[in-house]
N, C-alpha and C positions, 0 to 999 in steps of 0.2 A: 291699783289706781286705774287701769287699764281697764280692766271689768267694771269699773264704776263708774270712767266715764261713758263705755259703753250703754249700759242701765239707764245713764240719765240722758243720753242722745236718745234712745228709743225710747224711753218715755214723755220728753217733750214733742218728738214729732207724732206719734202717736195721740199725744194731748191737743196740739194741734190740730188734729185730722179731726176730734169728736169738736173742736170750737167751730170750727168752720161748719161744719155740720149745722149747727145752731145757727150761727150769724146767715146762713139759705134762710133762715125760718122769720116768718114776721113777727112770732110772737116769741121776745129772748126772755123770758119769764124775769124778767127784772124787779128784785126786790130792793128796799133799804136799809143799810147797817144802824145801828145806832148814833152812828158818828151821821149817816147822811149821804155814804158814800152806796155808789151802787153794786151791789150783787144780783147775777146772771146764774140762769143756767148751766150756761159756758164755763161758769168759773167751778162751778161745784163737781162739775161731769168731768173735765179734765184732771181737775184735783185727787177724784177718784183715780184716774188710769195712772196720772203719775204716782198715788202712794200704791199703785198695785208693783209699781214696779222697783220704787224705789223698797219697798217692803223687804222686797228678795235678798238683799243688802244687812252687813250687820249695823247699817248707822241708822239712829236715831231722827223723826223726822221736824224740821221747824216748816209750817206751812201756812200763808193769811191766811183758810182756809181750813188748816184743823183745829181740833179745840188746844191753847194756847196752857201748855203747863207751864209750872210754878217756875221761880227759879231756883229754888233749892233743888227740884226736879233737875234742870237742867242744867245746873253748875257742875257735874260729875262728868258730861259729854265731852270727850276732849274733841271727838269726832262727829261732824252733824251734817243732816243735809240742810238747806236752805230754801224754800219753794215760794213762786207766785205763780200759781195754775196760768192768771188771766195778767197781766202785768197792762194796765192801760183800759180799765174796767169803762170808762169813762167814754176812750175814744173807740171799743166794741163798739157802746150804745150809738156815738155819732155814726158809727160804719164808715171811718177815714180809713183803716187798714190798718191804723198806728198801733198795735197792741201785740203782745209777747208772752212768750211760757219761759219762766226764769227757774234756772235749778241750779244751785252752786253747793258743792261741799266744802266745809271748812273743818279747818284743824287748829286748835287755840288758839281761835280766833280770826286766824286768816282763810283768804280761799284757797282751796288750794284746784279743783277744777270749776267750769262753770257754761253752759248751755244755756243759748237764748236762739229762743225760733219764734219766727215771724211768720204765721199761720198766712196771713193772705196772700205774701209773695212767695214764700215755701224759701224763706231763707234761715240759714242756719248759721249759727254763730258758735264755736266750740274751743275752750280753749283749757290747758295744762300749764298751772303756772309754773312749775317746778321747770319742767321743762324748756319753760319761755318763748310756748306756740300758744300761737291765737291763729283759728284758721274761717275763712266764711266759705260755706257749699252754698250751691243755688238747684236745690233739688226739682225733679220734674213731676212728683208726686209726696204725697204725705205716707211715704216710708223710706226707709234706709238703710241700707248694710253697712253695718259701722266700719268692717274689715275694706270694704272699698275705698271710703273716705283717705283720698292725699291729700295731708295734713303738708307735705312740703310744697307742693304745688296750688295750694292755697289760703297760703300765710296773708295774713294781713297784718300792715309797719303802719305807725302815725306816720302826720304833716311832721316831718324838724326841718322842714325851709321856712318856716312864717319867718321873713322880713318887713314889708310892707304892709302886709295888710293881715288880717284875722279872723278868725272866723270863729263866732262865740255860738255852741249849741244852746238851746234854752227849750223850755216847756210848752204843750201846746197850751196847757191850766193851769199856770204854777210862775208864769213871769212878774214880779213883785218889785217895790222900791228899790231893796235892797241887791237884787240882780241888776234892777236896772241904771244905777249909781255905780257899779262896778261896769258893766259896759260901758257907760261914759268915759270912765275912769283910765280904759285903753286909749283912746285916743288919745292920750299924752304919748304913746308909744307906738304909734300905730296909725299909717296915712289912713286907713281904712276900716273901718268894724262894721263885721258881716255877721248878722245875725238867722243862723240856722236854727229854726223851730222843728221841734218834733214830740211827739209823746211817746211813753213808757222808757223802757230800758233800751230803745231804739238812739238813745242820746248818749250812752256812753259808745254804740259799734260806731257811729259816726265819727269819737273819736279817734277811740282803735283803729279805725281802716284810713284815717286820713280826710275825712270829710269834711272834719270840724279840730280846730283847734285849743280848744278848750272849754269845760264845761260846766261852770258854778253853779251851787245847785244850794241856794241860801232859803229856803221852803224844808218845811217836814218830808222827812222820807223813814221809811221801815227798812227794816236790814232786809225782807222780802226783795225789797224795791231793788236794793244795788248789788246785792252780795253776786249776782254772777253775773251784773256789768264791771263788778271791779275783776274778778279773776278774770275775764277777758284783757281788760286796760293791762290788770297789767303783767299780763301773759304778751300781751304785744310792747311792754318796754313804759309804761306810763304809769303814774300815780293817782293814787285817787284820797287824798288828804282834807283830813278833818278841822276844821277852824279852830275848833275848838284846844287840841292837842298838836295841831302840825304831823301829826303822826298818821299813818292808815288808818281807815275802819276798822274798825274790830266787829266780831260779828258774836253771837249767841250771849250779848250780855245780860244782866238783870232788866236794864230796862232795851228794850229792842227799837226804840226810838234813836235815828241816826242825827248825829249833830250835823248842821250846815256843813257843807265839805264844795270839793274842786277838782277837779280832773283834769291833770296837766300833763 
C-alpha cells in the first residue's frame, strides 16, 4: 500500500504540473460531453500521465476520462483505482483556481488510500485510511519525493468544538433547494449558519482540516467526484454517508452514480 500510495502522490502532482501548464494558455481547447458538461485539454493530458503511472500498478483503472467498461467487466475487481484527472472542469474554465486531481483506491468497495492536489496553490492532500492519517503538504513546486513527505507533522483533525455556531461547506455550481432547506434547518441548533462555498473535491479538505463543519451534498455526483475526498474525511476521523442507506459510499458499483450523501 505504501508503493501505491507513493504511484498516486506522483502521479497527481505530476498531473498537476501538465494542467497548469494549459490553464498559462488562452486557448484550453474546451470541448462538450454529451451530457453538456465541459472537457479540456487539461483533463485529457493529465488523465494520460496519471494512467501512465498508475498503469505500473496491478490494479485496474475506474477514470471520468477513460472509456467506461461494463459491469460485468468490473464486478471481478475487488481492488481499483478511482481517478478524476480535472475534478472542477467547470471552475478550470472560470480560472478561480478551484479545481483538483482526485485519485483514490478502493478495496470492496471502500477507500482505502486517496490523493487530492490543488494544481494552482501546489497543495496536496494525502491520506491512509487504515492507518487513520490524513496529511496536507504545501509544496513549493510541482514535484515531490514522497520519502520526504512528514505524514506526522502534517496531520490534519476536523472542527469537534461546533457549539455555537456552524459552518456548512456547499458548491460553487451545485447549491439547490434541497441544500438549501437543510441549511435553514440548522438554525434550530445553531445561533449561527456560515456558509463556506467552494468547488470540486476542495469541500470535503475543508472538512477534513477543520474549515468547515459539515458538508451535504444533495446534487449528482460520480464516484470520480468523491472517492478520495471520502478516504481523506475519513482517514482524518469523519463520515461521509449516504441518504439513501445511512451507511458509507460504496464505490465500483454497477451503476457509478453516487446517492445524495453528507459529511460529518
Amino acid at each position: 500500500m505504501n508503493e501505491a500510495l507513493k504511484i498516486a502522490v506522483e502521479a497527481a502532482v505530476k498531473g498537476g504540473a501538465a494542467i497548469m501548464t494549459i490553464y498559462a494558455q488562452d486557448d484550453l481547447g474546451i470541448e462538450f460531453k454529451d451530457d453538456q458538461s465541459p472537457l479540456t485539454l487539461a483533463d485529457k493530458r493529465c488523465n494520460d500521465i496519471i494512467n501512465s503511472y498508475l498503469e505500473r500498478t496491478e490494479f485496474p483503472i475506474i477514470s471520468e476520462e477513460n472509456k467506461l467498461l461494463s459491469f460485468e467487466e468490473r464486478r471481478a475487481w475487488d481492488t481499483c483505482w478511482i481517478v478524476d484527472p480535472l475534478d472542477g472542469t467547470k471552475e478550470f474554465v472560470k480560472r478561480n483556481g478551484e479545481f483538483t486531481v482526485n485519485i483514490a483506491l478502493v478495496q470492496n468497495g471502500k477507500p482505502l488510500l486517496g490523493v487530492i492536489y490543488v494544481p494552482d496553490t501546489k497543495e496536496l492532500y494525502v491520506a491512509d485510511v487504515a492507518n487513520e492519517t490524513a496529511a496536507k503538504f504545501e509544496l513549493d513546486q510541482h514535484s515531490v519525493e514522497f520519502d520526504d513527505l512528514n505524514f506526522t507533522s502534517n496531520k490534519i483533525h476536523p472542527n469537534n468544538g461546533v457549539t455555537h455556531s456552524i459552518n456548512v461547506v456547499g458548491s460553487r455550481s451545485h447549491m439547490n433547494e434541497a441544500t438549501t432547506k437543510f441549511v435553514d434547518s440548522l438554525s434550530d441548533s445553531y445561533e449561527e449558519v456560515n456558509i463556506v462555498s467552494k468547488g470540486s473535491s476542495l469541500k470535503f479538505c475543508l472538512v477534513a482540516e477543520g474549515k468547515a463543519d459539515v458538508y451535504p451534498r444533495f446534487a449528482p455526483t460520480m464516484e470520480w467526484d468523491t472517492a478520495a475526498g471520502q478516504a481523506i474525511c475519513e482517514a482524518a476521523g469523519l463520515e461521509v454517508i449516504s441518504k439513501e442507506t445511512d451507511e458509507p459510499l460504496l464505490y465500483n458499483k454497477e451503476n457509478l452514480l453516487n446517492p445524495w450523501f453528507i459529511v460529518k
